[in-house]
N, C-alpha and C positions, 0 to 999 in steps of 0.2 A: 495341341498345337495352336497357337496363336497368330493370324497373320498380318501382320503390322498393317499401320493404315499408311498410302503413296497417294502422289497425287493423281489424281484420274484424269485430269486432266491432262495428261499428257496421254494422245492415243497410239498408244504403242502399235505395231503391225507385228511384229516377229509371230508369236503365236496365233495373232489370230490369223496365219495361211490358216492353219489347217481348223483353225475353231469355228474360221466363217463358212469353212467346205463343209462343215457339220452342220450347222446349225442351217446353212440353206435345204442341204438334202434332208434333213430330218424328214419332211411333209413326203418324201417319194422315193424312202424306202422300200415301201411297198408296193407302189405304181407301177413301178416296171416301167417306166415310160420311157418312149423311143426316139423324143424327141429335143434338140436345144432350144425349143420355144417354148419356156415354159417360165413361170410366176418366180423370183427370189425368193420374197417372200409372203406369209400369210397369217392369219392371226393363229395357226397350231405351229407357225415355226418354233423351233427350241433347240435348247442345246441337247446332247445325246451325253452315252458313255463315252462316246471319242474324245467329248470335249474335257468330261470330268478328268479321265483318265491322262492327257495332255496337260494339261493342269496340273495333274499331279506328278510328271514325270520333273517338269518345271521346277516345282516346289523342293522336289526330292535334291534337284542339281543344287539349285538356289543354297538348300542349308544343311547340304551334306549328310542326307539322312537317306537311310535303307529304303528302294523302292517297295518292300511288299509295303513295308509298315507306312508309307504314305500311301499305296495303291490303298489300301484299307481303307485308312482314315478318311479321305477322301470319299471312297467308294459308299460309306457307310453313311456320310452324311447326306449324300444324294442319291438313296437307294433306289428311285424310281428312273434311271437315267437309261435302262433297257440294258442293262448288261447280259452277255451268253448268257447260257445257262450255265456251262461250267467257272466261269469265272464267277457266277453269282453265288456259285455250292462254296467258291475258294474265299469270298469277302467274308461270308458269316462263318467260316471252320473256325473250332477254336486253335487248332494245329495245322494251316494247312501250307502245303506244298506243290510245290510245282505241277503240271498235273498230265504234260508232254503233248501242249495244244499246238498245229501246224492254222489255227486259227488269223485272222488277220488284228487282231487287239493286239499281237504284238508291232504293228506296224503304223495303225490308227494314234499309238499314243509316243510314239517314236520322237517326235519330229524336232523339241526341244535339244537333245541329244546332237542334231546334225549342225545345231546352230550355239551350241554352248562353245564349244571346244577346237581347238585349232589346230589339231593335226588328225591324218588318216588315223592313226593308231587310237587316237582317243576317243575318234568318235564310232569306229569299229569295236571296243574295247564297251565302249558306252550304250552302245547299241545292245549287245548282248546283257551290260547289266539289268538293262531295265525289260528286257524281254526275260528274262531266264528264270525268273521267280515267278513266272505262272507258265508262257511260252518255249518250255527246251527243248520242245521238237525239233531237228534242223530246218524244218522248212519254216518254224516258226523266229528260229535265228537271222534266216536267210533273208524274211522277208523285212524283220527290223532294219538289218543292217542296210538292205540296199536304200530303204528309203530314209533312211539316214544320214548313206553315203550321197545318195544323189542330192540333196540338200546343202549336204558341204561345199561340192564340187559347185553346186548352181549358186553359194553366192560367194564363191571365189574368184564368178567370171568365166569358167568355164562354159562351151559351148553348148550348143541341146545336142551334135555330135558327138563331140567327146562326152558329154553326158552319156548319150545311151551307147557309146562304144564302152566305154568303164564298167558300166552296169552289166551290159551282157558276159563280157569278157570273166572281170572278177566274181561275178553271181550266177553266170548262164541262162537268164531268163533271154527268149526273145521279143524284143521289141520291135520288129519287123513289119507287125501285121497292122493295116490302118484300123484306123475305129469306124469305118463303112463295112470292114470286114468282119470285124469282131460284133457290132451293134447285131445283128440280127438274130444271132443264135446264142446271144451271151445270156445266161440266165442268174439268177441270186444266187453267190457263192461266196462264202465267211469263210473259204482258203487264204492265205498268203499268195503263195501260187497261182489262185486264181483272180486275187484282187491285186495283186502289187501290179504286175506287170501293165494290166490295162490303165489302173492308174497312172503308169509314168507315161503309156503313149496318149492319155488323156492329154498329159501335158505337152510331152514334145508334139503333136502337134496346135497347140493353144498359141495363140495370137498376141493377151493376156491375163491378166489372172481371171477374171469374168467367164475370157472364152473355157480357162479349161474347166474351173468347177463346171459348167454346162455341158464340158465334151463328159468328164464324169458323172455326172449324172444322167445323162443321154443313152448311157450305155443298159440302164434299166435293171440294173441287180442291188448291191446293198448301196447304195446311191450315198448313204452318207457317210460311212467310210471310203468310197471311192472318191468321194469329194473332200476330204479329208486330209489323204493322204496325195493325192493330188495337188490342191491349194497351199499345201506346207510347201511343196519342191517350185509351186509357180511366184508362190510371194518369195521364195530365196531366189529365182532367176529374175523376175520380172521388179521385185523390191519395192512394189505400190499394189493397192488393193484400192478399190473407190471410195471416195468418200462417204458417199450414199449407203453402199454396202456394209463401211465399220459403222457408222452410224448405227444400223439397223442391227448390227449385231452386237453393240454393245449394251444397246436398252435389252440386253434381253438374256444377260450376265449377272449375275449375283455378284455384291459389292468384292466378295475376297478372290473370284476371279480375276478382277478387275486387278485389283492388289498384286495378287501375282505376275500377270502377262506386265504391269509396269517395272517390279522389279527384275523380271526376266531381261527385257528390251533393256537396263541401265544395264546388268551384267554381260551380256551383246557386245555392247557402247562400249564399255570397257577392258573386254578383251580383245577388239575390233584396235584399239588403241594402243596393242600393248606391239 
């Protein structure tokens, strides 16, 4: 695969919600930490698998190509990016398949998906593709689609009510509980189930996109998928991220990143227009 050369100079936003929620949480992963007073960034920030793997979901819509075989490609070129462990057994298989992960990787790399396409059906539809070639657990469908869905719905204008009225409703998760409540006893957990949901009230209650990656990561578990999947649904409601923040996150992207999240954002723009 080859991936053309765009201008970079145009700093696109759409992908980076959820590549800056990564790349901040990358350093406190494992910190646990309980607190939103803490550093952006530091000279070990980086991107993760969330990031590669969003990337590549991108890529797959962008040129109409089979998500494993871009999960792959992708995967293989940055094999240090801390992928699961079962997803790592499924990059290097010579045959491999699905493997019926309730994992959150199907939701961390989602995010592309909620912002490609213009109706429920297709992005429900889209959702499952790009989960279901490592992810076909239901809870690993479950968790794609809603933050998918919720992404669609936040930048159609829809409300953070009607957001998490839809979400509960059509998916069942509850989103009821504050993040005072869940912060204390929330511990690291690579569920769908147990990261979607805190994710989306990371968001519904963020101020904007800043506060939620920090309400996500605040919560002290896998910090950078919870920032991740959070930042994707906050830059489709909130539609600005800081300057300061793309800045910092884009020195710190590899040029064919860079290449894709631009031609991602033109194809955006252009169904946004249609």
């Amino acid at each position: 695969m080859n991936v053309s050369d765009t201008n970079k100079s145009k700093r696109s936003m759409v992908l980076l919600g959820a590549v800056a929620g990564d790349v901040i949480g990358s350093v406190y992963e494992f910190l646990r930490i309980k607190t939103k007073d803490f550093d952006l960034f530091s000279p070990e920030t980086r991107f993760t698998d969330d990031s590669v793997l969003t990337i590549a979901s991108a890529y797959a819509i962008l040129h109409g190509e089979d998500y494993d075989t871009v999960y792959r490609y992708f995967g293989r070129r940055y094999p240090n990016a801390d992928y699961g462990g079962s997803f790592n057994k499924w990059l290097w298989d010579k045959y491999p398949e699905p493997y019926n992960s309730w994992g959150n990787g199907a939701a961390m790399r989602v995010s592309p998906v909620g912002f490609a396409y213009n109706t429920m059906g297709e992005v429900l539809e889209g959702a499952i593709g790009s989960a279901q070639v490592t992810h076909n657990h239901p809870e690993g469908l479950r968790g794609a689609q809603t933050t998918a869905v919720a992404i669609f719905l936040a930048r159609n204008g829809e409300s953070k009510s009607e957001i998490k009225k839809e979400i509960e409703t059509r998916f069942g998760y509850d989103l009821s509980i504050p993040l005072d409540k869940i912060r204390p006893d929330y511990e690291f957990d690579v569920s769908c189930q147990g990261t979607v949901p805190p994710a989306m009230i990371a968001f519904l209650e963020s101020n904007d996109y800043e506060d939620a990656v920090r309400n996500a990561i605040s919560l002290g578990g896998d910090a950078d998928t919870l920032a991740c999947i959070c930042g994707s649904i906050a830059y489709a409601f909130y539609g600005h991220i800081p300057e300061d923040i793309v800045s910092e996150v884009i020195k710190r992207l590899p040029d064919e990143f860079l290449d894709v999240i631009c031609q991602f954002d033109s194809l955006v723009e252009k169904n946004e227009d249609k």
